[in-house]
ROSE-4610 file (N, C-alpha, C; in Angstrom, 1 decimal, always signed):
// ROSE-4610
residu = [X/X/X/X/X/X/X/X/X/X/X/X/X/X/X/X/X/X/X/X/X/X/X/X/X/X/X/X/X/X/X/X/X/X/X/X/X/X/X/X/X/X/X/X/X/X/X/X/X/X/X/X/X/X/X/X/X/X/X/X/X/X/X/X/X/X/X/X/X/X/X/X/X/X/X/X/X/X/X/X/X/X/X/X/X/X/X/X/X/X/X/X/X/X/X/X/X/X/X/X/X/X/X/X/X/X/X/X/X/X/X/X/X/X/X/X/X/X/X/X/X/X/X/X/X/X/X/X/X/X/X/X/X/X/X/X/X/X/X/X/X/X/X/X/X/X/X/X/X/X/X/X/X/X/X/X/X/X/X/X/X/X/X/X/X/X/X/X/X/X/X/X/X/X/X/X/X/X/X/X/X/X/X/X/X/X/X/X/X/X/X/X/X/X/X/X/X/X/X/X/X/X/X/X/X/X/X/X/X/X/X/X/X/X/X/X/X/X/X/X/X/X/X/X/X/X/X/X/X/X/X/X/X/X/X/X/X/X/X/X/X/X/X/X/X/X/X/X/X/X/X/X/X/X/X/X/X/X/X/X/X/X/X/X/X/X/X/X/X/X/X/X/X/X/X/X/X/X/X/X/X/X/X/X/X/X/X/X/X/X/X/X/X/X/X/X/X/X/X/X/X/X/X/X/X/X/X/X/X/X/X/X/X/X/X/X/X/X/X/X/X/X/X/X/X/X/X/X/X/X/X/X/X/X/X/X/X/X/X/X/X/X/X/X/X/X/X/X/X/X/X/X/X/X/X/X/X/X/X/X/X/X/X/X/X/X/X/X/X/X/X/X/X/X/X/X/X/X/X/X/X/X/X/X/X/X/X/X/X/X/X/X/X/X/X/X/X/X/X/X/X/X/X/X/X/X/X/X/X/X/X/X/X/X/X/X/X/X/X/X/X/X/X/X/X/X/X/X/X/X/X/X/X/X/X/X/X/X/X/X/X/X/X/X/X/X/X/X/X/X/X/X/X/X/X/X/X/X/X/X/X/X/X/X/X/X/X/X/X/X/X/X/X/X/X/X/X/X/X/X/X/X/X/X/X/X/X/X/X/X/X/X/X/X/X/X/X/X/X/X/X/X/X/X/X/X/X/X/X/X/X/X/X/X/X/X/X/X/X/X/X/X/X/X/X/X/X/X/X/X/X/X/X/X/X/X/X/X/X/X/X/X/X/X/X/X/X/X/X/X/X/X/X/X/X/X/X/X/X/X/X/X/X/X/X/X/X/X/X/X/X/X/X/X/X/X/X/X/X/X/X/X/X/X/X/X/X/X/X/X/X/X/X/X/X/X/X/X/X/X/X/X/X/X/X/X/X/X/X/X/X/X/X/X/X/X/X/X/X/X/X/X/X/X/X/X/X/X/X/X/X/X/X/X/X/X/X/X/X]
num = [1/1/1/2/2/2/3/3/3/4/4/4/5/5/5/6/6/6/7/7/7/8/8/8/9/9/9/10/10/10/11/11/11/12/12/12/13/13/13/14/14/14/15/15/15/16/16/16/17/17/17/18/18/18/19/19/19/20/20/20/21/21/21/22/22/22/23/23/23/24/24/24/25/25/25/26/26/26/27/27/27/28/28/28/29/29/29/30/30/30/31/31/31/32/32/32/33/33/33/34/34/34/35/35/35/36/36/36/37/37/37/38/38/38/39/39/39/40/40/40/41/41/41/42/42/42/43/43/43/44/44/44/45/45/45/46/46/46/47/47/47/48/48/48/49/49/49/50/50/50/51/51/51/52/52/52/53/53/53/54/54/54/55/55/55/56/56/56/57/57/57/58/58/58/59/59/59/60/60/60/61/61/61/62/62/62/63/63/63/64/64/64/65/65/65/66/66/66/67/67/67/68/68/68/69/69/69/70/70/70/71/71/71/72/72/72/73/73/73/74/74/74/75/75/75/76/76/76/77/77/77/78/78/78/79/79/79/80/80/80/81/81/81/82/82/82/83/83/83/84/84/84/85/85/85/86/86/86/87/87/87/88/88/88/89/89/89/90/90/90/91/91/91/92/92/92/93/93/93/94/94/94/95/95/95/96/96/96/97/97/97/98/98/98/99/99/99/100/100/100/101/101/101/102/102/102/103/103/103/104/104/104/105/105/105/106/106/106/107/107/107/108/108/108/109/109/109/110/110/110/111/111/111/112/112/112/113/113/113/114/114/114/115/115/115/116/116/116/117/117/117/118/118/118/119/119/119/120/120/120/121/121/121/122/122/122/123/123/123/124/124/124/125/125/125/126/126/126/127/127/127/128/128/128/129/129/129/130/130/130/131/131/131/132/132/132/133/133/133/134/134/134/135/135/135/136/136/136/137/137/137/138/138/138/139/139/139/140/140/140/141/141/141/142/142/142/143/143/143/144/144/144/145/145/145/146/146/146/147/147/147/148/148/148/149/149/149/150/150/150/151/151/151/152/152/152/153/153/153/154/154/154/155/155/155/156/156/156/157/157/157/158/158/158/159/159/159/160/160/160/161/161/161/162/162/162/163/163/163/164/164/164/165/165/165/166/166/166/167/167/167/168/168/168/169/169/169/170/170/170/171/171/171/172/172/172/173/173/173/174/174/174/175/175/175/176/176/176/177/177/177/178/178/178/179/179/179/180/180/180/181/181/181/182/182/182/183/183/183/184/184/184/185/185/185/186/186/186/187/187/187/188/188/188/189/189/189/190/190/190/191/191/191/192/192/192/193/193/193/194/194/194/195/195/195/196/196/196/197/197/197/198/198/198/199/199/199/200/200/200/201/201/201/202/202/202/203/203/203/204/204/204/205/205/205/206/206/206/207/207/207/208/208/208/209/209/209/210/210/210/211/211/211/212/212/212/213/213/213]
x = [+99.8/+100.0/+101.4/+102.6/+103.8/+103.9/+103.7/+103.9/+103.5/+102.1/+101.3/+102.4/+102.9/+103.9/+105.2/+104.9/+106.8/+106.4/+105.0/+104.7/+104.7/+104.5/+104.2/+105.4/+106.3/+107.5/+108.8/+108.1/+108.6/+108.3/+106.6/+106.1/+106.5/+106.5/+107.5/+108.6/+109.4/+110.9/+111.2/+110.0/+109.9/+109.8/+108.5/+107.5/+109.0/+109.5/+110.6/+111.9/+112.2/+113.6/+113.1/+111.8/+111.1/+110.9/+110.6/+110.6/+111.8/+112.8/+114.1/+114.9/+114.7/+115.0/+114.5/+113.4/+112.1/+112.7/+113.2/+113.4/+115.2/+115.7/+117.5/+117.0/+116.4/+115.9/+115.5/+114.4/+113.8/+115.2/+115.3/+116.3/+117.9/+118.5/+120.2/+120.5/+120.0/+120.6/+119.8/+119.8/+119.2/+119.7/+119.5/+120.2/+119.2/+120.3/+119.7/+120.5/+119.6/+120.4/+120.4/+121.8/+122.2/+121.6/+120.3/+119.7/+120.5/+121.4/+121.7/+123.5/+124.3/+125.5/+125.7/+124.9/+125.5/+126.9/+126.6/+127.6/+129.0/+129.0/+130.4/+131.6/+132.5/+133.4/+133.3/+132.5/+132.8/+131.8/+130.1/+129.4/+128.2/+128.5/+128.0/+126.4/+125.9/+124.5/+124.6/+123.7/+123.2/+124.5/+124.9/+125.8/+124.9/+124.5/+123.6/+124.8/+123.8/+125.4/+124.2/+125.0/+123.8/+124.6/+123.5/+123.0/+123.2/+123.7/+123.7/+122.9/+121.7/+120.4/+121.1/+121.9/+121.8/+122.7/+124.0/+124.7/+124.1/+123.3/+122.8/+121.4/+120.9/+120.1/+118.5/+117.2/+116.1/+115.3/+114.9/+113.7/+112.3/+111.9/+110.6/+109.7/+108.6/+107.7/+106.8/+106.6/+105.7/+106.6/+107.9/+109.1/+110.2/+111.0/+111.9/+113.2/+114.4/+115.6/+115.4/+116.4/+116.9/+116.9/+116.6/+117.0/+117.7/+118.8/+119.5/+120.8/+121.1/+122.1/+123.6/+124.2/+125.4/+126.4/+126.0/+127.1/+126.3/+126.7/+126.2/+127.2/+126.3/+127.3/+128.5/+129.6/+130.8/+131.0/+132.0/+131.7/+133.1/+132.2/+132.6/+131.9/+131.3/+130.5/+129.3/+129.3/+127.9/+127.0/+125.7/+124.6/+123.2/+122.1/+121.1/+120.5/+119.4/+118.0/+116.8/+115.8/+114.8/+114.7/+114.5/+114.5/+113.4/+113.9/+113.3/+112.4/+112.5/+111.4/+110.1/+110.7/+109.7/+109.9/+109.2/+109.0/+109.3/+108.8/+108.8/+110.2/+111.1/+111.9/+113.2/+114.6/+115.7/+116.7/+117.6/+118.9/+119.8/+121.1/+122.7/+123.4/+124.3/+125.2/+126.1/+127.2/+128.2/+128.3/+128.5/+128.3/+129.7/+129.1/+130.4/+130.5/+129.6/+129.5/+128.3/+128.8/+127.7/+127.3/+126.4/+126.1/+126.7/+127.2/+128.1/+129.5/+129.5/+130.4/+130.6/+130.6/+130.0/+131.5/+130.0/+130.3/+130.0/+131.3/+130.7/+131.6/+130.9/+131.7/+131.9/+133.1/+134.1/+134.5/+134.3/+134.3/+134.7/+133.3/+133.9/+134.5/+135.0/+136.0/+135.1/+135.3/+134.0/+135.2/+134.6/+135.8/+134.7/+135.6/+134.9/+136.0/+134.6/+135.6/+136.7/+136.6/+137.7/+138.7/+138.9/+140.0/+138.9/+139.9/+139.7/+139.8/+138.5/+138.7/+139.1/+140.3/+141.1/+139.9/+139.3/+138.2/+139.2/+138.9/+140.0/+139.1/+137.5/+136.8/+136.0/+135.9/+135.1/+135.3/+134.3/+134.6/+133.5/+134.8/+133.8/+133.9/+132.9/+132.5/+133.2/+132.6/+133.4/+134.0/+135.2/+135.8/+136.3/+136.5/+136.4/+135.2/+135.1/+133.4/+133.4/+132.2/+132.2/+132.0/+133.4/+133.2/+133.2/+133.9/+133.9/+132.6/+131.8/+130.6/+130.5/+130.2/+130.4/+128.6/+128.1/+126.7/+126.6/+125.4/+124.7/+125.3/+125.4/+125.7/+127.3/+128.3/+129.4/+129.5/+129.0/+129.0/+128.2/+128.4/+127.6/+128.3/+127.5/+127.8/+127.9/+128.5/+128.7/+127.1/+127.1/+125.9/+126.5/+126.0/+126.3/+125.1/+126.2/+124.7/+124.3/+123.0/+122.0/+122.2/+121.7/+121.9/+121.1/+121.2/+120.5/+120.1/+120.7/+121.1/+122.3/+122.7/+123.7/+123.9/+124.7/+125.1/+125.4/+124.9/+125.3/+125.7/+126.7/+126.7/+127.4/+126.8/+127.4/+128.5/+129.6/+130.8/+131.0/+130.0/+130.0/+129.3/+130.0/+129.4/+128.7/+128.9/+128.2/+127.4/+127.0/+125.6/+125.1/+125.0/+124.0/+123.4/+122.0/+120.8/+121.3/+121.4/+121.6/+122.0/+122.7/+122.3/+122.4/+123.5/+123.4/+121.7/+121.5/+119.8/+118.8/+118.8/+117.2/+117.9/+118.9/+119.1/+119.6/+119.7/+119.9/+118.9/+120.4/+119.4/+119.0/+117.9/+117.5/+117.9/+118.5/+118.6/+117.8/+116.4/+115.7/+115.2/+115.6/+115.4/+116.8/+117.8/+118.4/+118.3/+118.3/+118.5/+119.0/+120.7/+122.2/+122.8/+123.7/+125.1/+125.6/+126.1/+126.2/+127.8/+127.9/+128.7/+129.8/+129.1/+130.0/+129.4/+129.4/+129.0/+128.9/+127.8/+127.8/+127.5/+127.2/+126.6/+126.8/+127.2/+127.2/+127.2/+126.0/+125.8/+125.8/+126.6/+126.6/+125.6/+125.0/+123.4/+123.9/+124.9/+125.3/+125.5/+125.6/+125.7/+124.3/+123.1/+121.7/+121.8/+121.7/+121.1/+119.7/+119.5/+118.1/+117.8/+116.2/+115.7/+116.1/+116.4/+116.7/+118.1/+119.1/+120.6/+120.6/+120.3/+120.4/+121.9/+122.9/+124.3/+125.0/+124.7/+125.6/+126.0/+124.5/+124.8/+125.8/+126.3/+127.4/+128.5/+129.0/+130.0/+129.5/+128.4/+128.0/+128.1/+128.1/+128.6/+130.0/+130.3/+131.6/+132.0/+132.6/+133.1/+134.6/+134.9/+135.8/+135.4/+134.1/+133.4/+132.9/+132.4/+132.0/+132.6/+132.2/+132.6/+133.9/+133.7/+134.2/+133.6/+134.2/+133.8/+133.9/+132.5/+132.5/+133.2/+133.9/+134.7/+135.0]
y = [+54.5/+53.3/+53.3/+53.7/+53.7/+54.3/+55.5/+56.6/+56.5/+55.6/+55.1/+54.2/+53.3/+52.3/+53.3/+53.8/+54.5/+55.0/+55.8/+56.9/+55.7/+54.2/+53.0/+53.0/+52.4/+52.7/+53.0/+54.2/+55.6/+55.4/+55.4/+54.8/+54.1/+52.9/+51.5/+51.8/+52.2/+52.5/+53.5/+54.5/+55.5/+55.1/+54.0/+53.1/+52.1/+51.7/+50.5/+51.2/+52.3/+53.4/+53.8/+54.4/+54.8/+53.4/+52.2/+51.3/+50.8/+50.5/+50.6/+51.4/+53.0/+53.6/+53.7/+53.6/+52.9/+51.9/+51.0/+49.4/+49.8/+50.5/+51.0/+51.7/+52.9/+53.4/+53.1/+52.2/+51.5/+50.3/+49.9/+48.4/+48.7/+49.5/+49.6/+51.1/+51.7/+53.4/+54.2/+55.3/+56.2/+57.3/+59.0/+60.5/+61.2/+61.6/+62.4/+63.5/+64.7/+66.2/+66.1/+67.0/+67.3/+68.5/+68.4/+69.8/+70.6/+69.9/+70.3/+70.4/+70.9/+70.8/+70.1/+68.9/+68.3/+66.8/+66.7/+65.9/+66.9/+68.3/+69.1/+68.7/+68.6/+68.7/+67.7/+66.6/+65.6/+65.9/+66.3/+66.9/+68.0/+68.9/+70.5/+70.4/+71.4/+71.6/+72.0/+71.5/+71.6/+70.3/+69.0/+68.2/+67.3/+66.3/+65.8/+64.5/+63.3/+62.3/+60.7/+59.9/+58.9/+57.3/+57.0/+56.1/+54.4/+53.6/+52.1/+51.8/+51.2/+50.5/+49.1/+48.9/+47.1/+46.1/+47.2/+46.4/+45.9/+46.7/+46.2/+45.2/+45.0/+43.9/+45.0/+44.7/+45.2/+44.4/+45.9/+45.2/+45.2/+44.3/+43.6/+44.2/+44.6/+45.4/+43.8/+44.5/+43.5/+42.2/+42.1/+40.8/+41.5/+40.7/+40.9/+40.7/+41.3/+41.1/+41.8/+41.3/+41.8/+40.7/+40.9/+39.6/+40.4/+39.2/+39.9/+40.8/+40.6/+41.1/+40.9/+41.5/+41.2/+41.7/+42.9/+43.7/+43.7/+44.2/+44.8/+46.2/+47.5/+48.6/+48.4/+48.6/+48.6/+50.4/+49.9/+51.3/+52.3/+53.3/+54.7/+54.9/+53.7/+53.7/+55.1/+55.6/+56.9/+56.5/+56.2/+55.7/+56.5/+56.4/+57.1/+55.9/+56.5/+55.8/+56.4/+55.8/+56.6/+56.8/+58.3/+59.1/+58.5/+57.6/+56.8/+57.6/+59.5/+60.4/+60.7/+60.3/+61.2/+60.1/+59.0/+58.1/+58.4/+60.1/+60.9/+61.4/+61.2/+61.4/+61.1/+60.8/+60.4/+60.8/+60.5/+61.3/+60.6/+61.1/+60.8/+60.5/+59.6/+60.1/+59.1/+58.9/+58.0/+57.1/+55.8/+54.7/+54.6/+54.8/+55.1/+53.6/+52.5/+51.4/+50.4/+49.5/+48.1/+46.8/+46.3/+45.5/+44.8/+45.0/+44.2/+45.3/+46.4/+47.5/+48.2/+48.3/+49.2/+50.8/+51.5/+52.9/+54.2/+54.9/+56.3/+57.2/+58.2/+59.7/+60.6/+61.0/+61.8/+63.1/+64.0/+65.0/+65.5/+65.2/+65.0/+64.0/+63.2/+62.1/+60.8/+59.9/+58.2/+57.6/+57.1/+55.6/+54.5/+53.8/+52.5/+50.9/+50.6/+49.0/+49.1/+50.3/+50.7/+51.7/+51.6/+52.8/+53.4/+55.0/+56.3/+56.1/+56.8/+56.4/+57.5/+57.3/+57.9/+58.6/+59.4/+60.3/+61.4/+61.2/+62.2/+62.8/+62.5/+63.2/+64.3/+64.4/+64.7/+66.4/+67.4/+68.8/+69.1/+70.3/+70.8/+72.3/+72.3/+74.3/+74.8/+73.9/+74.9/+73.4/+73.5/+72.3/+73.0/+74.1/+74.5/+74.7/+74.2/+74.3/+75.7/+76.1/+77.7/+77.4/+78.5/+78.5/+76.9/+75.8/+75.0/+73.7/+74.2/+73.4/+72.8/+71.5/+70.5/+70.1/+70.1/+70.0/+68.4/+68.1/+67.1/+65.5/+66.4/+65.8/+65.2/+66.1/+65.8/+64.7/+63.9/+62.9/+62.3/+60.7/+59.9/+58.3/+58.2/+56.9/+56.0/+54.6/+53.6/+52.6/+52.2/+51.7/+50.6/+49.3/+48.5/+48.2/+48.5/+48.4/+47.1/+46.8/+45.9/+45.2/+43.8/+43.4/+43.4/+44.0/+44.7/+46.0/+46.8/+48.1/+48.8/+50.1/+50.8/+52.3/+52.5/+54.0/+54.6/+56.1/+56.9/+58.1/+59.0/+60.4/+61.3/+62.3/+63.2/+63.7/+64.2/+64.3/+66.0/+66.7/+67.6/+67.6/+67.7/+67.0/+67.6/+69.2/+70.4/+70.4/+70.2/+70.5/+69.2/+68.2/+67.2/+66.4/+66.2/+65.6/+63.6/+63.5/+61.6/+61.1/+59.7/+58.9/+59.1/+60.3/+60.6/+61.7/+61.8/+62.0/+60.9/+60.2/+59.4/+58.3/+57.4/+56.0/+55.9/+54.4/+53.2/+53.6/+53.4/+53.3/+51.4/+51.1/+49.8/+49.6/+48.3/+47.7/+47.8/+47.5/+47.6/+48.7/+49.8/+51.4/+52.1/+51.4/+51.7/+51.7/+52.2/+52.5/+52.2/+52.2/+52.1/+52.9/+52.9/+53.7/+54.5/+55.9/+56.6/+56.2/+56.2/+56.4/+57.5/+58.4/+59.5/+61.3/+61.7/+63.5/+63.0/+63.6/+63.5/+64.9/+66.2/+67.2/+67.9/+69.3/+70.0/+71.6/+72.1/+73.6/+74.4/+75.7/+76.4/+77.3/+77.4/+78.2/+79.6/+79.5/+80.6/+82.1/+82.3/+83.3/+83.7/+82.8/+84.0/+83.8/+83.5/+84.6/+85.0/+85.9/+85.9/+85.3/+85.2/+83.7/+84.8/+86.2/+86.5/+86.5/+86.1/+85.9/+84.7/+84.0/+82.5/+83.0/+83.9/+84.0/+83.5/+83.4/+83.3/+81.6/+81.3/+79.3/+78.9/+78.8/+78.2/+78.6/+79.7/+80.0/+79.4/+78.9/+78.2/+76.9/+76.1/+75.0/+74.3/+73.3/+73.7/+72.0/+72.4/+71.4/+70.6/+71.0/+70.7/+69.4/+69.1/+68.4/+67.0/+67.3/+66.5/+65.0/+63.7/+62.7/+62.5/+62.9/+63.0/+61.0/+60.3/+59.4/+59.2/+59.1/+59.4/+58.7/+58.3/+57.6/+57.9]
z = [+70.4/+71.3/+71.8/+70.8/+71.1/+71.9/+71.8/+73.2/+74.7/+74.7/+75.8/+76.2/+75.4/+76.2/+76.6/+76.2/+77.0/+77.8/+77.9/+79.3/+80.5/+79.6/+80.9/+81.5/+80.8/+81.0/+81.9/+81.8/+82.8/+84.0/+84.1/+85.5/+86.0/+85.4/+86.0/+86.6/+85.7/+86.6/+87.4/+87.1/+88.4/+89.9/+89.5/+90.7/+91.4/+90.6/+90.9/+91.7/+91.0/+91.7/+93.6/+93.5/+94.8/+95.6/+95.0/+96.0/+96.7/+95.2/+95.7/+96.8/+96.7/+97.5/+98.9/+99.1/+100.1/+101.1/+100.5/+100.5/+101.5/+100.8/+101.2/+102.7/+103.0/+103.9/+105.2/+105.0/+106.4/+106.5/+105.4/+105.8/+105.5/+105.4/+105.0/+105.6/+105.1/+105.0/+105.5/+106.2/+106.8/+107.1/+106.8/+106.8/+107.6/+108.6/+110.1/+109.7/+110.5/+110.3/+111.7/+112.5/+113.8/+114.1/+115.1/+115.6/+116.7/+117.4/+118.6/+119.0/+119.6/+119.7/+120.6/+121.0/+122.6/+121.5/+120.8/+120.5/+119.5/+119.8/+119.5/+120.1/+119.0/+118.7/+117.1/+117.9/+116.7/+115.6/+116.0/+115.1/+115.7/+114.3/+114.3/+114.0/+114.6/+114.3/+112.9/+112.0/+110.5/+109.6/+110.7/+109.9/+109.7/+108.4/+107.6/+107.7/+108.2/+108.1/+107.7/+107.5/+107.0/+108.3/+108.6/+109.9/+109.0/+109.6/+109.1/+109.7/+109.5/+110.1/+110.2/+109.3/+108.9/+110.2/+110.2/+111.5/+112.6/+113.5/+114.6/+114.6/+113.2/+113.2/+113.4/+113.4/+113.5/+114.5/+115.2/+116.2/+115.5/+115.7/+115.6/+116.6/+116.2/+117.3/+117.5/+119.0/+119.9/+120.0/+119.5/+119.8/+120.9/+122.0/+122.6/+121.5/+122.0/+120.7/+119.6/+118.6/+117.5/+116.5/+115.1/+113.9/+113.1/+112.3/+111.5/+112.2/+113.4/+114.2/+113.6/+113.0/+113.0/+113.8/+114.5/+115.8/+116.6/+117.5/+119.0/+119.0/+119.6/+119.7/+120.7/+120.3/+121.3/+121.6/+122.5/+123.7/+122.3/+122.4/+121.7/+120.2/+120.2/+118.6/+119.2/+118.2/+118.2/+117.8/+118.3/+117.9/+117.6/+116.9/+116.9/+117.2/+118.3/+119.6/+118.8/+119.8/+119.4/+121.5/+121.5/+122.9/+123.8/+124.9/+126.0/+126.9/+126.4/+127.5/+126.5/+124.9/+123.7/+122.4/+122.2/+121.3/+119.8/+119.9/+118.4/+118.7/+119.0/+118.3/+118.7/+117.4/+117.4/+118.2/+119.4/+119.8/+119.0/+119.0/+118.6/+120.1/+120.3/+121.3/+121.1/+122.1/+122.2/+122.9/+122.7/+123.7/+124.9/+125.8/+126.8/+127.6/+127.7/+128.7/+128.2/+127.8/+127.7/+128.8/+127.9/+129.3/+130.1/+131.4/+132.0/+132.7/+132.1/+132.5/+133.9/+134.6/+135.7/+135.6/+136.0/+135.3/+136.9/+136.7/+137.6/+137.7/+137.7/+137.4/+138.5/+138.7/+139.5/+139.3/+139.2/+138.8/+138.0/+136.5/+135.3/+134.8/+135.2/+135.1/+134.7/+134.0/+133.9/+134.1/+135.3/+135.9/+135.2/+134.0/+133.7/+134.0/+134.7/+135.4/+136.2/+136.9/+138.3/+137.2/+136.1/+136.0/+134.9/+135.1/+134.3/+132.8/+132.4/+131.1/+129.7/+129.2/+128.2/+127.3/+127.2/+126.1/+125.3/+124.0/+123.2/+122.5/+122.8/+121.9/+122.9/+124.5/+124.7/+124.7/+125.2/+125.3/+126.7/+126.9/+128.4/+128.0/+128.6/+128.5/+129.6/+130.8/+132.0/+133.0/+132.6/+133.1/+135.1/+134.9/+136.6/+137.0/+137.9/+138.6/+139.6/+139.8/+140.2/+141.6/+142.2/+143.6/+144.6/+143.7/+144.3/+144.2/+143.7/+143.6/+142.6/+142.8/+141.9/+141.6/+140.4/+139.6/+139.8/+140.1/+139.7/+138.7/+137.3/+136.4/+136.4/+137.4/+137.1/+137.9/+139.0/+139.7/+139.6/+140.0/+139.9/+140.0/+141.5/+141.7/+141.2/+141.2/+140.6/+140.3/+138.9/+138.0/+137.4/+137.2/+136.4/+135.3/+134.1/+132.7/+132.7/+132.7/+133.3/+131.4/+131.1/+130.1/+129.2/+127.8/+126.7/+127.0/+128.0/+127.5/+127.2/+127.4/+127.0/+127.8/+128.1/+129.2/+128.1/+127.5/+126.7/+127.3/+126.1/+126.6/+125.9/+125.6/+124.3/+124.7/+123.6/+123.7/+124.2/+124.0/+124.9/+125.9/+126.4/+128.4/+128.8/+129.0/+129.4/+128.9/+127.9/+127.4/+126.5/+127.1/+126.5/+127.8/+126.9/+128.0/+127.4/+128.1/+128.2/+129.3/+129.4/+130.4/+131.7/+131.9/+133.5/+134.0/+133.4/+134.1/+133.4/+132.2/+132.2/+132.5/+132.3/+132.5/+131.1/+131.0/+130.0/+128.5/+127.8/+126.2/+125.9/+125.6/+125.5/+124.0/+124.5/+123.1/+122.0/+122.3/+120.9/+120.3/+121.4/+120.8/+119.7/+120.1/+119.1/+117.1/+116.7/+115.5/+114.6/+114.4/+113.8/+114.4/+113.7/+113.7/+112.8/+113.5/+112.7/+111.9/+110.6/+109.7/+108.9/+108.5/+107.6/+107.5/+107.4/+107.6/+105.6/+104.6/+103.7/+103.0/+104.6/+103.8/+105.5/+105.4/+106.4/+106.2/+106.4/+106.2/+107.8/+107.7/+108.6/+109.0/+109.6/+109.8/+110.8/+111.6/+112.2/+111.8/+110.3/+109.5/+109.4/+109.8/+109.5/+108.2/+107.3/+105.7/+105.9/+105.3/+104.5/+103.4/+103.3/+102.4/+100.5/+100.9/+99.5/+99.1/+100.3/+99.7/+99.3/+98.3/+97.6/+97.4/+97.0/+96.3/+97.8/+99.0/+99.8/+100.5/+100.1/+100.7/+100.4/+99.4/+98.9/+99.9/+100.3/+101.2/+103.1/+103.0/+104.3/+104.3/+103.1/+103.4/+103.7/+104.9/+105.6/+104.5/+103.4/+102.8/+102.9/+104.4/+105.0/+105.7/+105.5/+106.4/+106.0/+104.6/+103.9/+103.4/+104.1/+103.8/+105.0/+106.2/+107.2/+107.9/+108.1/+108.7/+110.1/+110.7/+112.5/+113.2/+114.5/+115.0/+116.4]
């Protein structure tokens, strides 16, 4: 019988730790891995970083707004959405303009609220344009962010898909905010699945506990 109570025990606190954890997840804390390099310089493909759900309050499905709001994103916070072309799944990017901003790009350049705006984070691949021709993406007339959305855009300019082709991230698609890099492995090295002796040298522990900004 004694043993039966301990094996109870066990379960219990097992059952209680997983809810607990459960409970932090959907409502406080959340850890996204970086598939893609459109937000390089600030974060690498294979950087594991953990998301604050709690700040921005939670949307309520089938309700307008937010409950439990304590912030609103301000412009340069990095946010994780859920992607306004594909419901399944999460982007990252950087809030460049909120509601009430008006926003437009000059080649290359984000004039926000008539002046140029100071970016120390951003990166360009090909900051001279070829032969004079100026892309699509690098201009764009003047927009004013309509209220409860947000103008985003990855800090590598060249190569990230956001607001200058779909539009406005909606308030209630946002997610949180991203917080701290807690884990960052280098995938560029290829291993093979029988070099287990080499992971250790791919993790960029340079990285780790890096707080986003």
């Amino acid at each position: 019988m004694r043993e039966k109570g301990k094996l109870r025990e066990y379960v219990e606190a097992f059952a209680i730790a997983l809810l607990i954890a459960l409970l932090v997840r959907t409502i406080v804390i959340q850890a996204f891995k970086i598939p893609s390099g459109s937000m390089e310089n600030t974060l690498l493909v294979g950087d594991h970083i953990f998301v604050n759900k709690f700040l921005y309050g939670y949307h309520v499905p089938y309700m307008k707004g937010r409950v439990l709001q304590f912030s609103t994103p301000k412009r340069e916070d990095i946010i994780v959405f859920v992607f306004p072309e594909d419901p399944s799944k999460d982007f990252i990017k950087r809030v460049i303009a909120v509601p009430g901003d008006t926003l437009e790009i000059r080649e290359k350049v984000v004039i926000l609220n008539g002046e140029p705006l100071k970016e120390k984070f951003t990166r360009f691949s090909d900051r001279n344009t070829m032969n004079g021709i100026v892309r699509g993406k690098d201009n764009m007339p003047p927009v004013t962010v309509p209220k409860g959305k947000y103008f985003v855009m990855g800090d590598n300019r060249d190569r990230s898909y956001d607001s200058r082709f779909w539009g406005f991230v909606d308030e209630e698609a946002i997610v949180g905010k991203a917080l701290f890099i807690y884990f960052s492995l280098d995938w560029s090295a290829d291993p093979r699945w029988y070099e287990v002796w080499r992971y250790p040298e791919l993790v960029r522990w340079g990285r780790i506990g890096d707080v986003l900004k």
